[in-house]
C-alpha positions in Angstrom: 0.0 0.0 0.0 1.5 3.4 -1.1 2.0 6.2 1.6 -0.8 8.5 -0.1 -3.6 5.5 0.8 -2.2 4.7 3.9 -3.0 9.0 4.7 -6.2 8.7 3.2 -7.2 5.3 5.0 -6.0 7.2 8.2 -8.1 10.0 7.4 -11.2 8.0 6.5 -10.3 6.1 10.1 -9.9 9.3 12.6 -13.6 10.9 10.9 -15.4 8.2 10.2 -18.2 9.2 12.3 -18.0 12.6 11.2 -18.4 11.2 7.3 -21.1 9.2 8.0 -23.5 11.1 10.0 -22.7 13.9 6.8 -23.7 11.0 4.1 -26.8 9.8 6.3 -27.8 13.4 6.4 -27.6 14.0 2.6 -24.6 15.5 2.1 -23.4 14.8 -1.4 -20.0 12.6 -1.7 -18.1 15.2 -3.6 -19.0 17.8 -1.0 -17.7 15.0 2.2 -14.2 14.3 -0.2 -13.4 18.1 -0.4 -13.9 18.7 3.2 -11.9 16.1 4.4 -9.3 16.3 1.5 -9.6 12.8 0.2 -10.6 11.9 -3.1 -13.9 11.2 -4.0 -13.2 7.7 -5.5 -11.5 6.3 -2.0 -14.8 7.8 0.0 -17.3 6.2 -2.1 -15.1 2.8 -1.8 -15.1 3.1 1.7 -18.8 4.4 1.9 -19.7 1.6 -0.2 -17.8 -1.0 1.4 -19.1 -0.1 4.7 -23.0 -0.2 3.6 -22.0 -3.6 2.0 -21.8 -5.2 5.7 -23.9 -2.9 7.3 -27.1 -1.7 5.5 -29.9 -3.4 3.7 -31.1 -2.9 0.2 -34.3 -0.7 1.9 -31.9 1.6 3.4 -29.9 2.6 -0.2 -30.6 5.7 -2.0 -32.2 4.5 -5.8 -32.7 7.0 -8.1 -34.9 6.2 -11.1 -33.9 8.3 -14.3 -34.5 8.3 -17.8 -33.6 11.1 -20.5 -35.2 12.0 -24.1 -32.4 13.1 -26.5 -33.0 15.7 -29.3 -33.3 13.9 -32.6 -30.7 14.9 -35.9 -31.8 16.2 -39.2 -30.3 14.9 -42.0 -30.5 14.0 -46.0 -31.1 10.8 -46.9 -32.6 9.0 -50.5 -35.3 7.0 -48.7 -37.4 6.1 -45.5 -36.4 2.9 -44.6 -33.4 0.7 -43.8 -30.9 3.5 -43.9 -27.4 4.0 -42.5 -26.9 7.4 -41.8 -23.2 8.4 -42.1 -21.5 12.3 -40.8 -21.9 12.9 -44.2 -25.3 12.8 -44.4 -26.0 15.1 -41.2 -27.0 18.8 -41.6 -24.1 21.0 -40.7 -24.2 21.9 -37.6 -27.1 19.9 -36.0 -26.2 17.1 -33.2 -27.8 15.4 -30.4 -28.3 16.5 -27.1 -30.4 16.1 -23.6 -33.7 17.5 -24.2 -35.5 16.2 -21.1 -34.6 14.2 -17.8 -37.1 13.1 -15.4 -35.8 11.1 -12.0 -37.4 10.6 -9.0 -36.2 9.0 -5.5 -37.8 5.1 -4.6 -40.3 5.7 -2.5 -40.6 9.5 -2.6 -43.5 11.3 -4.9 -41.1 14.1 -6.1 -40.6 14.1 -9.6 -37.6 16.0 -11.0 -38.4 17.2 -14.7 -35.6 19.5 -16.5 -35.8 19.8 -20.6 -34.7 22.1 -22.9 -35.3 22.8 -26.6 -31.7 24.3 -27.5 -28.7 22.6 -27.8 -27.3 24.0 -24.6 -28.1 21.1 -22.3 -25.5 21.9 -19.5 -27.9 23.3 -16.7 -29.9 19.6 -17.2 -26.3 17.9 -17.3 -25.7 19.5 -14.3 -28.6 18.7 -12.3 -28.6 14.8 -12.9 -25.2 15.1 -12.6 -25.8 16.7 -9.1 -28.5 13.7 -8.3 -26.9 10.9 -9.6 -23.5 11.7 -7.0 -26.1 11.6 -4.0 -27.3 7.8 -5.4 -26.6 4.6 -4.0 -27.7 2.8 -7.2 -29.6 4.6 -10.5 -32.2 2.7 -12.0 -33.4 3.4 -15.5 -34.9 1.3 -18.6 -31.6 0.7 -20.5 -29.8 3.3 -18.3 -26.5 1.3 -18.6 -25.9 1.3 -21.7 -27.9 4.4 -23.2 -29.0 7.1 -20.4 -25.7 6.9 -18.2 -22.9 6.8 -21.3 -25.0 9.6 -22.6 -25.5 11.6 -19.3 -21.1 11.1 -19.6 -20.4 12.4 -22.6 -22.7 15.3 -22.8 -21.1 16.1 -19.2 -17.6 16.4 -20.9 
């Protein structure tokens, strides 16, 4: 083990309690790193590797997402079976987030966010903001689709 995670493990060691009374009481995981100057990646692994042994699945934050992107315009000869190349795209024009909806399990609060331009960041930023507070994210093909989009749009 290198000396900077043997200092981090320490760190996560002396304030445990302190980080998780801070995660129980909402506190997003980015926000916990910074204040105790670890990095986000070693908290959630401890986090996570402490809820392993200690919580149940009814006690884990689920977020249920899904997102609508903006379709393309572009030329093509005919209406079905076609392969639609850069080429064929209108200059200009690409994809992006037009609407997210998530809600927590078990709470009746829907988040809704869309946009009709091509300037998705404030959406990117809000499921980017709910998806750091999740334990797990549910979604219909969200592994695949919603969260590699949700990525690239955020970069």
């Amino acid at each position: 083990m290198g000396k900077k995670n043997k200092q981090t493990k320490k760190i996560l060691n002396e304030n445990w309690k302190a980080i998780t009374a801070l995660s129980s009481s909402g506190v997003n995981y980015t926000d916990i790193a910074n204040q105790f100057g670890v990095s986000r990646q070693a908290l959630t692994a401890r986090l996570k590797k402490s809820q392993s042994t200690t919580s149940t699945p009814d006690k884990l934050k689920v977020l249920i997402l899904d997102i609508e992107n903006a379709p393309m315009t572009s030329y093509t000869w005919g209406l079905w079976n076609q392969n639609i190349n850069d080429g064929m795209r209108v200059e200009g024009n690409r994809s992006y987030m037009m609407t997210v909806a998530a809600k927590w399990l078990g709470s009746d609060e829907i988040f809704y966010y869309e946009t009709r331009t091509e300037d998705d960041s404030s959406i990117t930023a809000a499921i980017l903001q709910l998806i750091d507070e999740a334990d797990l994210v549910v979604g219909n093909n969200a592994k695949k689709f919603d969260l590699p989009k949700i990525n690239a749009y955020a970069m």
